[in-house]
One Martini backbone bead per residue (centre of mass of N, CA, C, O) as a GRO file, in nm:
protein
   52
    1UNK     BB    1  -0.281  -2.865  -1.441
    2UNK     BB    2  -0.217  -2.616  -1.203
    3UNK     BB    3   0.005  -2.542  -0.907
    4UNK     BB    4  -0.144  -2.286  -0.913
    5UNK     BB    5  -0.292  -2.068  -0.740
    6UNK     BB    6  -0.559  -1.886  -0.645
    7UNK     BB    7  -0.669  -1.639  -0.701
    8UNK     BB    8  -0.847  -1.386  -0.530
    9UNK     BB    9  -0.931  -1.220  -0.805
   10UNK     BB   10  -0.973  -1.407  -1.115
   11UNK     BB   11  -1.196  -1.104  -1.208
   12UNK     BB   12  -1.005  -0.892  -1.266
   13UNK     BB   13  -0.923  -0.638  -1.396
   14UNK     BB   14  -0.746  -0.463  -1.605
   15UNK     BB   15  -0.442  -0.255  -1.640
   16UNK     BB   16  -0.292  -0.061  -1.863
   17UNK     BB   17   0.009  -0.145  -1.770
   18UNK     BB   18  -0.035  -0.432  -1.870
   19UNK     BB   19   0.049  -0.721  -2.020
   20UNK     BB   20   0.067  -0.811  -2.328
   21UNK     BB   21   0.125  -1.103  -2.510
   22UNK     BB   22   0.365  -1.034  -2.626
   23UNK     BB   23   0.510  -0.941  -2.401
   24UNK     BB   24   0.483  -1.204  -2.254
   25UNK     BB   25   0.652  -1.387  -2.474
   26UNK     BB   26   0.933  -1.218  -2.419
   27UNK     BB   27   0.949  -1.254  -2.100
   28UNK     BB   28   0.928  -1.553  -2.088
   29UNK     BB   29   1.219  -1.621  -2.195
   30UNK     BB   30   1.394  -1.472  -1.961
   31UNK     BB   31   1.312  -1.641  -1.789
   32UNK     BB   32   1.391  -1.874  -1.539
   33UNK     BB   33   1.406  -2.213  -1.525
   34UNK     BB   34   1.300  -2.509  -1.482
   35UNK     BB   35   1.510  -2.782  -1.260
   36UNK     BB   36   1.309  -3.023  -1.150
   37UNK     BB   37   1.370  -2.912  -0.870
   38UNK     BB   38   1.239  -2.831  -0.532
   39UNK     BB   39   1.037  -2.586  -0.546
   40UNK     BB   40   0.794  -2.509  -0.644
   41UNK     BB   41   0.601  -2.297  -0.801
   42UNK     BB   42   0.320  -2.043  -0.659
   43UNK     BB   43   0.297  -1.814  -0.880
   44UNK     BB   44   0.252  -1.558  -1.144
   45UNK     BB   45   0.452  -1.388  -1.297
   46UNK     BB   46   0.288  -1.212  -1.481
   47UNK     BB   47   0.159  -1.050  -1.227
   48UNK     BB   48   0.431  -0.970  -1.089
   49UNK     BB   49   0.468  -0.777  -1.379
   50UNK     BB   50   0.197  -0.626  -1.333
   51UNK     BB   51   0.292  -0.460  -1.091
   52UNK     BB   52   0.301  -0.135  -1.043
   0.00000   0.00000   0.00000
């Protein structure tokens, strides 16, 4: 079960723009881990990459 909220619209279409799947397997080793303490994380930080 994901502690993210449910987006808004989580039918919504690709944008070409958007990350593909390896792209973001590649970004997603890059980014900050949680360090098990604090304010969970409450983003998809996937489309906060994916916005244009």
């Amino acid at each position: 079960m994901s502690r993210l909220p449910a987006i808004e619209n989580p039918q919504r279409q690709p944008y070409p723009s958007d990350l593909s799947d390896a792209e973001w397997l590649i970004l997603k080793q890059l980014l900050p881990k949680s360090k098990g303490f604090g304010h969970p994380v409450e983003v998809d930080l996937r489309e906060i990459l994916n916005t244009p």
